[in-house]
N, C-alpha and C positions, 0 to 999 in steps of 0.2 A: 504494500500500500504506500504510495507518495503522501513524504510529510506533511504531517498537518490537517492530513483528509481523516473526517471522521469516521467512526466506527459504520457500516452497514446495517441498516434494522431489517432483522430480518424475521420472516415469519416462517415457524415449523409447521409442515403438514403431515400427521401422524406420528402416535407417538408410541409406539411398538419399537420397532429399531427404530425410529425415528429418537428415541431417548438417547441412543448411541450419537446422533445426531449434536446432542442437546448439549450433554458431556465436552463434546471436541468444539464445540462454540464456545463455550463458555471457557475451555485453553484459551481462547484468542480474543481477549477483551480490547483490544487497540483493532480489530478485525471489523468484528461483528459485535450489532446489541442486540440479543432476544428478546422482541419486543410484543410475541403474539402467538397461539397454537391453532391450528385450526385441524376438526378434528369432528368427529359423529357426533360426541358428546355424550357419549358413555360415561360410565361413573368411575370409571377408572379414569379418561381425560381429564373432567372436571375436577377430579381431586390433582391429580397432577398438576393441573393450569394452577391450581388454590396454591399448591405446596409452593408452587416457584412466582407467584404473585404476577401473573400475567393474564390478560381477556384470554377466555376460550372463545371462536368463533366457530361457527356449525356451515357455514358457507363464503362462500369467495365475497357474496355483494354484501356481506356484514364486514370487510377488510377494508380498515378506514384506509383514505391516501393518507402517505407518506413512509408506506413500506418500500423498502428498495427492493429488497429480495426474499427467494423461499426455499428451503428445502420442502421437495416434494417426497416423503417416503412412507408413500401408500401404494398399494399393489397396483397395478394398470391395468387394461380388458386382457393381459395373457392372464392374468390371476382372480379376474373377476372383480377387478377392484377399478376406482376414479381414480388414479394416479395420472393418467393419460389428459384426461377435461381439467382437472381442478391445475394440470401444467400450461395448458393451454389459456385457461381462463387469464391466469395470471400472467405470462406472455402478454396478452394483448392487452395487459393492462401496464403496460411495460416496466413490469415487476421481473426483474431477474431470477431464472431459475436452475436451479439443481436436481435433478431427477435421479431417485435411484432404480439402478436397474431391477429388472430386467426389462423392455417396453418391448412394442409390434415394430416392424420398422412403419409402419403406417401412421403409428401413432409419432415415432420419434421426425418423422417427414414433417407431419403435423405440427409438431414443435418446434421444428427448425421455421417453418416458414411463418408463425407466431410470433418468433423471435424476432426475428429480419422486419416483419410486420410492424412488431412494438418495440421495436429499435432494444432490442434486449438481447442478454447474453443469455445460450443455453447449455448447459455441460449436462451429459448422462453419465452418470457417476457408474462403473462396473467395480469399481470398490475397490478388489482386490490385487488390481494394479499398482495399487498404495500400499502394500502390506511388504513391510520392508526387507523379507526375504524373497518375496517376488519382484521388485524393485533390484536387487542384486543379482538376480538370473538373467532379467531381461538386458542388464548392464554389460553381464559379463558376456549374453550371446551377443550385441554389439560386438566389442570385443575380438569375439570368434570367429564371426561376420567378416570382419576386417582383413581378417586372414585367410579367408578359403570360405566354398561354399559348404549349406549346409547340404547333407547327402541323404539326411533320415531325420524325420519325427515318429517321437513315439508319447502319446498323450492317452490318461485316463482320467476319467471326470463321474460325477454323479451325477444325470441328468437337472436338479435343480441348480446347480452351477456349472451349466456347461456353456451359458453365454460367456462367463469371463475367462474360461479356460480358451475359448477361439479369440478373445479382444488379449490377453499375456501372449499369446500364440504369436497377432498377428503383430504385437510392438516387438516379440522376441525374432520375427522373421524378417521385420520392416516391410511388411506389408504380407497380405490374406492374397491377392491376387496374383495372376490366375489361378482360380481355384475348380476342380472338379470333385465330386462326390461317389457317386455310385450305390447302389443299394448296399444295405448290410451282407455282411458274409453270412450264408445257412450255414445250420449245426451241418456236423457227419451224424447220420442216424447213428453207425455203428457206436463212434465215439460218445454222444448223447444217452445213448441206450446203455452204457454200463457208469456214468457217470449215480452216484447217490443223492445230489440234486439237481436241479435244473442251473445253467449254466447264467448267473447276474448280468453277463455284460452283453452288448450288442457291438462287431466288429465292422467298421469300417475300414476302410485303404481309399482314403482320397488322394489327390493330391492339392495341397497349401501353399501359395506363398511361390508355386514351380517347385515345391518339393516334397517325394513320398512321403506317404505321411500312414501312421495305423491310428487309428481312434478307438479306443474303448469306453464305452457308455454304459454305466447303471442305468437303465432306462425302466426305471422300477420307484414309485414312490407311496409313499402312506399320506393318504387325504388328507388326515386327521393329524399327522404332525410331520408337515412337510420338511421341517428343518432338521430331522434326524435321518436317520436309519440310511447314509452314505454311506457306505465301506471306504472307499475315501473319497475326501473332497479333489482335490486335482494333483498330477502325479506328471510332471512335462522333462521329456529328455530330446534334447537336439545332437545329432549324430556330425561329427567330420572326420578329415585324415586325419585331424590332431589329437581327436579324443572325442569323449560323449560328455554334457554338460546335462547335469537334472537337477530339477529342481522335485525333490525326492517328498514333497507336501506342500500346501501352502504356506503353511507357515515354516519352513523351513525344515530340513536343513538343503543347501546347496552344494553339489556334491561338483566335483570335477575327475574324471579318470582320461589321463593320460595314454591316447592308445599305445600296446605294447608294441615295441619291438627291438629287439636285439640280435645285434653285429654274430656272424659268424666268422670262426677260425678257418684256418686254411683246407681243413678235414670236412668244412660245413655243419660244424658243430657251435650252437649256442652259445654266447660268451656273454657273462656278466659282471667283466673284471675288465680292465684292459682300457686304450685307446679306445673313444666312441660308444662309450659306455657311462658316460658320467650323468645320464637322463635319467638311469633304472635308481639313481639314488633318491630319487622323487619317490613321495607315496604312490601306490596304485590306485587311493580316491584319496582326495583332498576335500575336507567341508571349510569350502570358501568361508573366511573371516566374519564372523558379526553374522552367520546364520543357524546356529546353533537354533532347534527347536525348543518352544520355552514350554512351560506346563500350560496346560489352555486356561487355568485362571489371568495367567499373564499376555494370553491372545488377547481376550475380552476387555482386562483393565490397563493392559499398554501398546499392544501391537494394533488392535481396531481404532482405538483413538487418534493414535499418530494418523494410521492410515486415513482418516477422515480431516485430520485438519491438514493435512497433503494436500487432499482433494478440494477442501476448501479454501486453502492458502491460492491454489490453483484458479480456481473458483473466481475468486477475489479479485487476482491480479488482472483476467479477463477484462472484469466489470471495468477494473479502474481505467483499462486499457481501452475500452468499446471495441473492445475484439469483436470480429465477424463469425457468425455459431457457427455459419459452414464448415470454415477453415478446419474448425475439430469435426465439428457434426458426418462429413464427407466419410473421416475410416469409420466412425460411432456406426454410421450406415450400413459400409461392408459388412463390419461385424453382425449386424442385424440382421440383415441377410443372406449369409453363410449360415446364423444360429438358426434360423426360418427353415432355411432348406436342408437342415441336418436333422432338426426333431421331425420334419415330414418324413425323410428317407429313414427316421430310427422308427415311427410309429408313432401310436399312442401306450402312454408309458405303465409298463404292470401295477396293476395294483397291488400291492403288499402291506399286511398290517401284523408286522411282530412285536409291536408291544416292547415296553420296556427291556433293555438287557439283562439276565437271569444274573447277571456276576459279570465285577470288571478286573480287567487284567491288569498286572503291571510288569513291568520289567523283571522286578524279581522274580515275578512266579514263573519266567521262561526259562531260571538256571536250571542248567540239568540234572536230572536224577544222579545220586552216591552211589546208587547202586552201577556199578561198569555196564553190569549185564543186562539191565534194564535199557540204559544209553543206549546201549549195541543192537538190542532186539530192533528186528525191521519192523 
């Protein structure tokens, strides 16, 4: 922000994650002022607006002027939700907006030209592009970029975050296009027929970005508590001559593995001593610096936070700039419709309702069995 320019007033819409929202504002008090919620009006908002001493509003035409701007983080028509109108409303009321993902690209078309309309800025927030062990991946495939092309992707995601796993894709590739699809790979009946359950994921082989690519998709989720039951959230490895680069979870860690290779002797025997050999002294994975995985209390109370006033430091700088939404809006696009036309070629996604986890694991409980013999049994 240029000195001297005041704080942003800004209005929250929804206050579910939208409270994550609420938290990374209030980091940035020379930023932003929280000046308003707008929200159904449920008795969970209304106490919330009470505790933080702010108007609750039930609709856009109760939002007095002199809002600058909004976070929008209410679900859009993919979710069944006004995320989409209540961005648009406000657009054209050249109220600057934030949107979080996931939207239609019809909807996000809709907002760009809102924007443009009410001389406003629009950023669609995928979140996890901020999360600063993906922030170090996407860095370091730069990086790798620079040196040689990529030759292989290999990506797995759970269907409710598979839009930001294509938007980390396409900043770690520098661009989605051109891109092709293809339908999922069918089971082998043989294989399928002796497996003891049915197999979570759905295989794609597109290609991204002009490079092979496999996709693996949870395309399985529970109605009734959409935010769980992933196996994992995103899992991205870019392949070259130099080596394979992953980012081995969202939240870290970042792994880097140096491809092998070692010099032979005159007999065309292996050598890991000698002239031409001073590479193998490296680890075979290296977890790139400052990615260490934190416990997910520490997700939720410092890695999601940062990551949001990232996005809204971002955010910010736009406004103050009267940035043009296309300029970003243009890849937000791509991503949109790549993500469009991967859930069509994955389906409609299984329903599954397993209920709570019976028992959680931890690291300990993985040490091996005292017993040798017990270890050793197949």
């Amino acid at each position: 922000m240029s000195p001297g320019a005041r704080p942003l007033r800004v209005l929250l819409c929804g206050t579910g994650f939208g409270r994550h929202y609420a938290d990374a504002l209030a980091l940035m008090p020379d930023t932003f002022e929280l000046v308003g919620i707008l929200a159904r009006g449920g008795e969970f908002s209304r106490r919330y607006a009470a505790d933080a001493g702010l108007p609750l509003y039930t609709g856009v035409d109760q939002v007095p002027d002199g809002v600058d701007a909004a976070c929008v983080v209410v679900g859009s028509a993919v979710s069944g939700g006004p995320g989409g109108e209540l961005a648009r409303a406000l657009l054209e009321r050249g109220v600057h907006v934030i949107q979080e993902h996931p939207v239609h690209q019809d909807e996000l078309a809709a907002a760009l030209r809102a924007a443009r309309s009410g001389g406003a800025v629009y950023h669609l927030n995928p979140f996890y592009r901020h999360v600063a062990p993906v922030r170090r991946f996407v860095a370091a495939a730069l990086a790798l970029r620079e040196r040689g092309p990529v030759l292989f992707v290999d990506a797995t995601s759970a269907i409710q975050v598979l839009y930001p796993l294509l938007d980390v894709l396409g900043l770690a590739l520098g661009g989605l296009r051109p891109w092709a699809l293809g339908d999922p790979l069918p089971p082998d009946p043989a294989a399928a027929g002796l497996a003891a359950r049915p197999q979570p994921y759905r295989v794609l082989q597109p290609t991204l970005g002009g490079v092979p690519a496999t996709l693996r998709v949870q395309n399985q989720i529970d109605p009734s508590d959409g935010d769980n039951h992933a196996l994992l959230w995103h899992r991205l490895a870019l392949g070259t001559e130099q080596g394979v680069l992953t980012l081995a979870d969202t939240h870290g860690p970042v792994l880097w593995q140096p491809r092998l290779y070692a010099p032979r002797d005159a007999h065309g025997r292996l050598r890991s001593t000698g002239p031409g050999t001073g590479h193998l002294a490296e680890r075979a994975t290296t977890v790139l610096e400052g990615t260490d995985a934190p416990p997910y209390r520490e997700v939720f109370d410092r890695l999601w936070p940062e990551a949001l006033t990232r996005a809204l430091a971002e955010f910010a700088a736009d406004v103050h700039a009267g940035a043009d939404p296309l300029v970003r809006g243009r890849f937000d696009l791509g991503v949109c419709r790549l993500w469009h036309e991967t859930t069509d070629r994955l389906g409609r996604p299984e329903i599954i309702r397993p209920g709570p986890p019976d028992l959680h694991l931890g690291a300990a409980d993985l040490e091996p069995p005292r017993d040798p013999d017990r270890a050793a049994a197949p």
